[in-house]
C-alpha positions in Angstrom: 0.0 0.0 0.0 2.4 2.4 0.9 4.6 1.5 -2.0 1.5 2.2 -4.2 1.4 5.5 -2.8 4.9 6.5 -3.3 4.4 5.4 -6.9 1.3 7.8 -7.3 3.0 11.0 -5.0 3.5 13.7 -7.6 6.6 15.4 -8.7 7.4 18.4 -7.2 7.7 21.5 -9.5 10.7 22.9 -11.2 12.2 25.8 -8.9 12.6 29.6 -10.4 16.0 28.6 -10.5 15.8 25.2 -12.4 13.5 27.3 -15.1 15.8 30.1 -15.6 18.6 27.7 -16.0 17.0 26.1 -18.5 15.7 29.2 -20.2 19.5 30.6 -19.9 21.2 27.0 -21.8 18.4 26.7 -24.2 18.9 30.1 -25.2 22.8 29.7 -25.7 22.1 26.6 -27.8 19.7 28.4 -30.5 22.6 30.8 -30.5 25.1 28.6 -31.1 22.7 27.0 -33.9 22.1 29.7 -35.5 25.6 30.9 -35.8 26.6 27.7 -37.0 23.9 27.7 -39.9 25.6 31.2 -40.9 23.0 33.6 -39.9 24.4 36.9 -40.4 23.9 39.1 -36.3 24.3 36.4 -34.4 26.9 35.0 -32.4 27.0 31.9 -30.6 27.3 31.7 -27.1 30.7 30.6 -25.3 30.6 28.7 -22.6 32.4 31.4 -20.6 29.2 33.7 -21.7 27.1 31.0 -20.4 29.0 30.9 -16.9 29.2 34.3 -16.7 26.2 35.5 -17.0 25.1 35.3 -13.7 27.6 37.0 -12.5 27.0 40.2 -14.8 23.6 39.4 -14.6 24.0 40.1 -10.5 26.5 43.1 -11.6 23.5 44.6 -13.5 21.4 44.1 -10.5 23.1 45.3 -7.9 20.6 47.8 -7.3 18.0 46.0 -6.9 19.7 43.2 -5.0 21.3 45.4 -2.8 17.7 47.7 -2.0 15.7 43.7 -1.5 18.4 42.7 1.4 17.9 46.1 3.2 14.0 45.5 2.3 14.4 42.2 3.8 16.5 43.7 7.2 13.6 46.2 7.6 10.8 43.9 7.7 12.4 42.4 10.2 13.1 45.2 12.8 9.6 45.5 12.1 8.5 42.1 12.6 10.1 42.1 15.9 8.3 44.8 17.0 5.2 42.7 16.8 3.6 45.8 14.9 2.8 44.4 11.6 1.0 41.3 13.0 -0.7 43.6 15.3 -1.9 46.0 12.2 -2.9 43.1 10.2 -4.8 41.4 12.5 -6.9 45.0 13.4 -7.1 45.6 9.7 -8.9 41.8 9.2 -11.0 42.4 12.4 -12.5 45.6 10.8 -13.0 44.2 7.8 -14.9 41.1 8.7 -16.9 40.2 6.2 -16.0 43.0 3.8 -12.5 41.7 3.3 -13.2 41.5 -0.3 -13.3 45.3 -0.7 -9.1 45.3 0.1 -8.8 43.5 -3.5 -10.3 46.2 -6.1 -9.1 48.8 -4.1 -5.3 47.9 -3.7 -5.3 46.9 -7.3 -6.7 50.5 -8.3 -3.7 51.9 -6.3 -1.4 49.7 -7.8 -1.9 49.7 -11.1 -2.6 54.1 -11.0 1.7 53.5 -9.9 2.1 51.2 -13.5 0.5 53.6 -15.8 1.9 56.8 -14.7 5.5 55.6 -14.0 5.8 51.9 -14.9 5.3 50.8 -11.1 7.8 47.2 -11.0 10.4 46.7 -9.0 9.1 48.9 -6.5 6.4 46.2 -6.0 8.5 43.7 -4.4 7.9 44.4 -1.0 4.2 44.5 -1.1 4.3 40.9 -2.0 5.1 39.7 1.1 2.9 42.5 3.0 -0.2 41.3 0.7 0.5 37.5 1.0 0.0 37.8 4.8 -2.7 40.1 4.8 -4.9 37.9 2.5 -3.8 34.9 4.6 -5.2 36.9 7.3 -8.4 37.5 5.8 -9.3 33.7 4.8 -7.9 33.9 1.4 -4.6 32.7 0.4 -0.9 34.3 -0.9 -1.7 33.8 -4.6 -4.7 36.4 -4.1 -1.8 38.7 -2.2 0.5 38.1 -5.1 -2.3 38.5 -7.7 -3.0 42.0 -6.5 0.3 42.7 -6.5 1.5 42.0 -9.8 -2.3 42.3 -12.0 -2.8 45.6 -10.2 0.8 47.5 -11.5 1.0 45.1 -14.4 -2.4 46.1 -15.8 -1.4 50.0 -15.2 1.9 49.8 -16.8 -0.2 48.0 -20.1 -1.8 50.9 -20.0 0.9 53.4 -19.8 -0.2 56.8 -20.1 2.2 58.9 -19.2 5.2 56.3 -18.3 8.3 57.5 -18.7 10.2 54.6 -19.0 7.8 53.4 -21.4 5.7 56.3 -23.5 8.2 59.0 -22.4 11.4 56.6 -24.0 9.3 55.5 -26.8 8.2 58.9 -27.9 12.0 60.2 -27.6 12.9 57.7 -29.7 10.2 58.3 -32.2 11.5 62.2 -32.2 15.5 60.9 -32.6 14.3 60.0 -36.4 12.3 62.9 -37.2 8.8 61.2 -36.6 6.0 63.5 -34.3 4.0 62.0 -32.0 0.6 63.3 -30.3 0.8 62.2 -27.1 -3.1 63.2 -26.4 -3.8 60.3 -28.3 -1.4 58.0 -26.7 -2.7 59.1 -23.5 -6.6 58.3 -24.5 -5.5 54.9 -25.8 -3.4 54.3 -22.7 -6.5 55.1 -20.3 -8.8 52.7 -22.7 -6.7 49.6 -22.5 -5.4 50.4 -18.5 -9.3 50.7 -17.6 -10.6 47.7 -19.6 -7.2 45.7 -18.1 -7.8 46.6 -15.0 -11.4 45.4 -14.3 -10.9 42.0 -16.6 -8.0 41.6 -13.7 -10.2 42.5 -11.1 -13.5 40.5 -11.4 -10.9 37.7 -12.2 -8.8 37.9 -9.1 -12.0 38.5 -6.9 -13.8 35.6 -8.4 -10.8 33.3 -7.1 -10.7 35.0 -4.0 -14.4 34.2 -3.1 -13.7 30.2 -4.2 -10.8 30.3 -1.9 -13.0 31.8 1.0 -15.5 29.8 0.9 -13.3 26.2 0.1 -10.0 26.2 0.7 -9.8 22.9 -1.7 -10.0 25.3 -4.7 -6.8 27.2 -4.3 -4.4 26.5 -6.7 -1.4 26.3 -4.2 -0.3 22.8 -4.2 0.3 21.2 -0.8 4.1 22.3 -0.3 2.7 25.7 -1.2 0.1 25.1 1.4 2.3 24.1 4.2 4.8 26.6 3.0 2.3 29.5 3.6 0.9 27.8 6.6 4.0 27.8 8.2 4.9 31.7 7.0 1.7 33.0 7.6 -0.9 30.6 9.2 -2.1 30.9 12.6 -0.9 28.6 15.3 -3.3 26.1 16.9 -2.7 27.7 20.7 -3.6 31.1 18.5 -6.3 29.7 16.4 -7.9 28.5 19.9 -7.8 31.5 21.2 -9.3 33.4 18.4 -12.1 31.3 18.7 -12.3 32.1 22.4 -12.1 35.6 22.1 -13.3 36.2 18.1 -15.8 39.7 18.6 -13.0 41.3 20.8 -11.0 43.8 19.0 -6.7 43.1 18.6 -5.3 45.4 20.9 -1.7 47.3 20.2 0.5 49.3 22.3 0.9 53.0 21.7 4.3 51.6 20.6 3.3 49.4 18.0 0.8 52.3 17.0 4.0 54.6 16.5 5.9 52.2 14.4 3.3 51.4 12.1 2.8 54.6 11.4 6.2 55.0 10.6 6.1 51.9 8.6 3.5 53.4 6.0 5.1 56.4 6.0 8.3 54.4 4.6 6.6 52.9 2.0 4.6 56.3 0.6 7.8 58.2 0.9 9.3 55.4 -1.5 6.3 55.5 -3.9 6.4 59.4 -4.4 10.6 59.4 -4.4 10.0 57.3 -6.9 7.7 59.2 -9.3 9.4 61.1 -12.1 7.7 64.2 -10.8 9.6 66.9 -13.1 8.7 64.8 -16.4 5.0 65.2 -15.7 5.6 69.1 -14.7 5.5 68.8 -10.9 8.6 70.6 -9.9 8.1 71.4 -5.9 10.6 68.6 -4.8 13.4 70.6 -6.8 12.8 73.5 -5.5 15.6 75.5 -4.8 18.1 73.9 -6.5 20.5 75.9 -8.8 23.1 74.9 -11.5 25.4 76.8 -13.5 26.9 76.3 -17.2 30.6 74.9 -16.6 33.5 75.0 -19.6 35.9 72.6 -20.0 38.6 72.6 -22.2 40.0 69.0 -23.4 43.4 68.4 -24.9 44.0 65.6 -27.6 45.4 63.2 -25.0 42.4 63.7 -22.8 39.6 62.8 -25.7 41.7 59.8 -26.3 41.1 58.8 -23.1 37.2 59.2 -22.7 36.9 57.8 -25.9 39.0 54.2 -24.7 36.9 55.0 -21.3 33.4 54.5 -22.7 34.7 51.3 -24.4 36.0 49.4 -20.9 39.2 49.6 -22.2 38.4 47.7 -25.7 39.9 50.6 -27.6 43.3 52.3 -28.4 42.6 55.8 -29.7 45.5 58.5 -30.8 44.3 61.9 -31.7 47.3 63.8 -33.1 48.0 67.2 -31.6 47.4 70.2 -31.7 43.7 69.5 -30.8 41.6 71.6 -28.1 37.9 71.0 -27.4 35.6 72.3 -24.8 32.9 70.6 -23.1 30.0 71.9 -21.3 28.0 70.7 -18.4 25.1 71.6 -15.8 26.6 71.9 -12.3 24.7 72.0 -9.4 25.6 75.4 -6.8 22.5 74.7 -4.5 21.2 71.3 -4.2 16.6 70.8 -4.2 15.3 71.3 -0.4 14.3 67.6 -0.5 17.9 66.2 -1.1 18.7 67.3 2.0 18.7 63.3 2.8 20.2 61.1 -0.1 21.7 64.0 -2.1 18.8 62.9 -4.7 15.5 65.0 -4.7 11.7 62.9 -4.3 11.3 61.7 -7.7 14.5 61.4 -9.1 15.3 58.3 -6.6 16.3 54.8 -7.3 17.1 52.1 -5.8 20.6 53.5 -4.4 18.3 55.9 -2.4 15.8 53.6 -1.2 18.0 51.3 0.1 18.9 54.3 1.9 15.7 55.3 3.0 15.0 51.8 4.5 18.2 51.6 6.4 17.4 54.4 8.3 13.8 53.8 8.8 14.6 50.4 10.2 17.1 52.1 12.7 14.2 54.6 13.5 11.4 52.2 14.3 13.7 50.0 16.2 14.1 53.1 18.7 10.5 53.7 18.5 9.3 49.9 19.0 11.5 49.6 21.8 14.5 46.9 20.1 17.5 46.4 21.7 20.6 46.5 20.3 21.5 42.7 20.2 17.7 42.3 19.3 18.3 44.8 16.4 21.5 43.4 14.8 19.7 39.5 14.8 16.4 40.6 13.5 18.2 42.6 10.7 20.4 40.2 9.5 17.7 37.4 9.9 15.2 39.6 7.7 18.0 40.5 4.9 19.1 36.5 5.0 15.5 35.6 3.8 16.0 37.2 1.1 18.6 35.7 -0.6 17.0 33.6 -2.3 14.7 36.1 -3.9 18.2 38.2 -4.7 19.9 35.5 -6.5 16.3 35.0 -9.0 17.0 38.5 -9.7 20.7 37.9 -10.5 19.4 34.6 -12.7 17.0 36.7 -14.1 18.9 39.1 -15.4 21.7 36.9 -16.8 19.1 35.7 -19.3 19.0 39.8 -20.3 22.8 39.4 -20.3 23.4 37.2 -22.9 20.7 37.9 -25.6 22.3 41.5 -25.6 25.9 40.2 -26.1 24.9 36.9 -28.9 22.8 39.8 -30.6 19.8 37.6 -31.2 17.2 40.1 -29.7 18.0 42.6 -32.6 18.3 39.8 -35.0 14.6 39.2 -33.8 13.8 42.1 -33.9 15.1 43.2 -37.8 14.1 40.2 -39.4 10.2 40.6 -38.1 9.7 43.9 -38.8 11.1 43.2 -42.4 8.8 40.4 -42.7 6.0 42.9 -41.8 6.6 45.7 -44.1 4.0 46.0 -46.7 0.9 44.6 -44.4 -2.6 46.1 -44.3 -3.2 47.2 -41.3 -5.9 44.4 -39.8 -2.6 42.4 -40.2 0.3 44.9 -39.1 -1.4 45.5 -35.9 -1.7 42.2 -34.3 1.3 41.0 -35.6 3.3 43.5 -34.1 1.7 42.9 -31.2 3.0 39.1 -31.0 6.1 40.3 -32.0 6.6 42.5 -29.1 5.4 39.9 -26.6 8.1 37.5 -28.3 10.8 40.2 -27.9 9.5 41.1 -24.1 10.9 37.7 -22.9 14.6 38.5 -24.3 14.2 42.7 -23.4 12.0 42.8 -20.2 13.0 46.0 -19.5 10.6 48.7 -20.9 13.2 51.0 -21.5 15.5 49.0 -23.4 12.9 48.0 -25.4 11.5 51.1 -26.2 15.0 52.2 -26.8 16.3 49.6 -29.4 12.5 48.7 -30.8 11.1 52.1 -31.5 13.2 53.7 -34.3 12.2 50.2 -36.3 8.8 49.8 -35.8 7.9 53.2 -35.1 9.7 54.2 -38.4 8.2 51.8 -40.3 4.7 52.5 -38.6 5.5 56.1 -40.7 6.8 54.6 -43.8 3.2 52.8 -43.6 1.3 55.8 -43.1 0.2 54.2 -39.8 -0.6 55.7 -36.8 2.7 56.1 -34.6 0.8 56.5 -31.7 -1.1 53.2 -32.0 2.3 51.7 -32.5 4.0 53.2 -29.2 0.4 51.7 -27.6 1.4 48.2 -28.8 4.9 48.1 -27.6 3.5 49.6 -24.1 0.7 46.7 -23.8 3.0 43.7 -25.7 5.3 44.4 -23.2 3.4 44.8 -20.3 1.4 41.9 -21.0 4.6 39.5 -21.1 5.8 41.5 -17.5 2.7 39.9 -15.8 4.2 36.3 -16.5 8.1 36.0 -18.1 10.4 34.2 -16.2 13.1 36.9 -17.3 11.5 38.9 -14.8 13.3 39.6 -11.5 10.1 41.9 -10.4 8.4 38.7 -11.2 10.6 35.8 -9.9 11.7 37.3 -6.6 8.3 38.7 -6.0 6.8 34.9 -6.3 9.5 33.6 -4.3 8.4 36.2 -1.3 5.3 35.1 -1.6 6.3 31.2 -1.4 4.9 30.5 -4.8 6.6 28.6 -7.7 6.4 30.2 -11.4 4.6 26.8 -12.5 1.5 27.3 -10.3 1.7 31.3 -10.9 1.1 29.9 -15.1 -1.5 28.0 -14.3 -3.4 30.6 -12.2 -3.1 33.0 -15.0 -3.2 31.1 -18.3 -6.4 32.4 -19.5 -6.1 35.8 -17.7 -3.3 36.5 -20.0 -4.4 35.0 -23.3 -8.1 37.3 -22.5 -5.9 40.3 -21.9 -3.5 40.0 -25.1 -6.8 39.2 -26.9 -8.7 42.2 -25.8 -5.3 44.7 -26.0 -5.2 43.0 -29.6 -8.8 44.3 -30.4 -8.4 47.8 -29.2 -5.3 48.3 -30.6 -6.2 46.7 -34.0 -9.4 48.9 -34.8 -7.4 52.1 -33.2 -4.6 51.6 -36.1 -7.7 51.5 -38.9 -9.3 54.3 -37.0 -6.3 56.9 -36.5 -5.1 58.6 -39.1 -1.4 57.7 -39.7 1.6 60.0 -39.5 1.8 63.4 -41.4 
């Protein structure tokens, strides 16, 4: 019997790290395949590429990395101080029988931070924040994870007025000579964000309800069970006494009060530090700063040098003399009032800064909830340990990013489709450069870099078409965004799932038809806006 048993126990799922593994050698193969069959742009992969690549991978990401391990060292100051159980559990007790209401609204928030400046990375630590919370209120951490990444993903689909999306898109556009009116790209961003956002919604709250009512129909396989359980999941000695004592009200000390407070405070401070607030015309957080025009004059010998400089070296260059140039710069005299704590005003921050801002947060609401210093130093270095697995998915998932870039296959990709696709109608063009953009998303994930490399192609040939440019940027904007909700290449992605104790396999299977409805609809809307809008002038 019990042989019988073992014989019908199913496999465990691949780990993140397994699948980007795989994705990272597979990738290197086609390379090398390619290469080998003479196609002109590519280069196949060396092994030393293919061992490497982590490491640059973790070299590109040492932002991020470095911001999720402080992240991970203030959650635990203030999970020591007791105060986010405390606030969860009064935030569940208000809610009772409402707890449904936390869903729409959260995702609203979140996805109002995707469509005005590409809300991602940022998202990480609300993954673990949300996975308890809906734990707490009967559901289970895919609904906190859900919320999470639907709610920005859908708003950065959407991207209205994006910077690293629309903004880098439209300066690329205006690089070749090819005007954009951004009135329309904002109208079509709003449509497809909207319509994105409440497909996500009634989706997410739909599963929410089934978990409610029977846990049996979570998706979370058993490990994923126990694994949140154990995270998240009441005790029994705590589940008794919540039974005992389930009208009375959780009760905090004015300390915990204090440090929750703060806590919040951390987390908007981040979100607005984080918004490109001069790009959208807001300039009160650089107020008072002043710069002033600086000359330089270069010698020969000292071009030379920044020329071999911006090629790490690759480069010997000899410039013979006499030969004088001048460079001119913005310096700053008087830095913005709100620098005053990173040297960086609110809205030009990154992650440099915020890993900042957390490390001294932590430090302030361990004075305010009372932690010792022994207590302090453990709790830290216990919260930042817990994240290294979610730091090294970020390295892996970067590496993949890595290597495309140096075997040249994303822009051999990208070249060959959109000379396949030159001459279309446009009922064809559309959707076609739709797929293409969600086949390009998993080699670029990065909206930047996309926009960057992709829009003087498509854009230009978009114009060549007589198409509308605009319709084009929108297609880039939702192709991408739709393949940031679900790539592997993700580290947003990978290390927010691993937060939440979920595995990338039962993530897919959650969202399967989520995703195919969305890239249908997004399809749709942007396939009758490029017969609708006129094309470029």
């Amino acid at each position: 019997m019990a042989a019988a048993e073992k014989g019908k126990k199913k496999r465990a799922p691949l780990s993140s790290f397994t699948i980007l593994l795989i994705i990272l050698v597979v990738l290197a193969i086609v390379t090398v395949i390619m290469s080998a069959s003479g196609v002109e742009g590519v280069q196949g992969a060396t092994l030393s590429q293919v061992l490497t690549a982590p490491v640059f991978g973790f070299q590109d990401a040492i932002g991020v990395c470095l911001f999720v391990m402080i992240l991970g060292g203030f959650l635990g100051i203030v999970t020591e101080t007791g105060a986010l159980d405390a606030g969860i559990a009064a935030l569940v007790h208000k809610l009772k029988g409402n707890e449904l209401v936390l869903i729409p609204i959260l995702m609203a928030i979140f996805s109002i931070g995707g469509t005005t400046y590409g809300m991602c990375e940022e998202t990480v630590p609300f993954y673990l924040l949300l996975a308890a919370t809906m734990v707490a209120a009967g559901f289970d951490s895919l609904t906190g994870a859900a919320v999470v990444l639907l709610g920005a993903g859908v708003g950065v689909m959407g991207s209205t007025v994006n910077p690293f999306a629309v903004g880098v898109a439209v300066d690329a556009l205006n690089g070749i000579g090819v005007s954009v009116n951004q009135g329309i790209i904002i109208a079509l961003g709003v449509i497809i964000w909207l319509v994105s956002l409440a497909i996500a919604i009634v989706f997410v709250m739909r599963y929410a309800k089934k978990v409610k009512a029977d846990k049996g129909s979570t998706f979370l396989s058993l490990q994923e069970q126990q694994a949140m359980m154990d995270e998240w999941g009441l005790k029994e000695s705590e589940t008794e006494a919540a039974d005992d004592d389930a009208a009375a009200t959780p009760k905090m000390s004015g300390r915990q009060k204090w440090s929750l407070i703060v806590f919040a405070l951390t987390f908007v401070i981040m979100i607005v530090s984080f918004i490109p607030w001069a790009d959208l015309g807001v300039t009160i957080f650089d107020a008072g700063a002043t710069t002033q025009e600086v000359t330089t004059t270069m010698t020969g010998d000292e071009i030379a040098t920044f020329i071999d400089d911006a090629n790490d070296g690759a480069t010997t260059t000899t410039i013979a003399e006499p030969v004088e140039a001048t460079s001119v710069s913005e310096e700053e005299v008087t830095p913005a009032w709100s620098s005053f704590l990173t040297g960086v005003p609110l809205g030009s921050w990154y992650f440099d800064e915020a890993s900042t801002w957390f490390l001294l947060m932590a430090l302030i609401i361990g004075v305010i909830g009372g932690v010792s210093e022994s207590r302090f130093v453990k709790a830290f270095i216990n919260g930042a340990a817990d994240m290294m697995s979610v730091v090294l998915i970020i390295a892996l998932a970067r590496s993949i990013t890595v290597l495309m870039a140096s075997t040249g296959l994303d822009m051999w990709i990208l070249n060959n489709a959109a000379n396949a696709l030159a001459g279309m109608s446009a009922i064809i063009f559309a959707p076609l450069s739709f797929l293409l953009y969600i086949v390009l998303s998993f080699l670029i994930p990065s909206s930047s870099g996309m926009a960057t490399v992709s829009m003087p192609i498509m854009g230009g040939l978009a114009s060549q078409l007589n198409f509308s440019v605009e319709t084009m940027v929108m297609i880039y904007s939702a192709g991408n965004g739709l393949v940031n909700l679900f790539t592997p290449t993700s580290g947003a992605i990978m290390g927010g799932l691993a937060l939440a104790k979920i595995e990338y396999s039962t993530w897919l299977k959650f969202g399967a038809k989520l995703f195919v409805v969305l890239g249908i609809v997004c399809m749709v809307i942007l396939t009758a806006a490029m017969l609708i809008l006129p094309g470029a002038a």
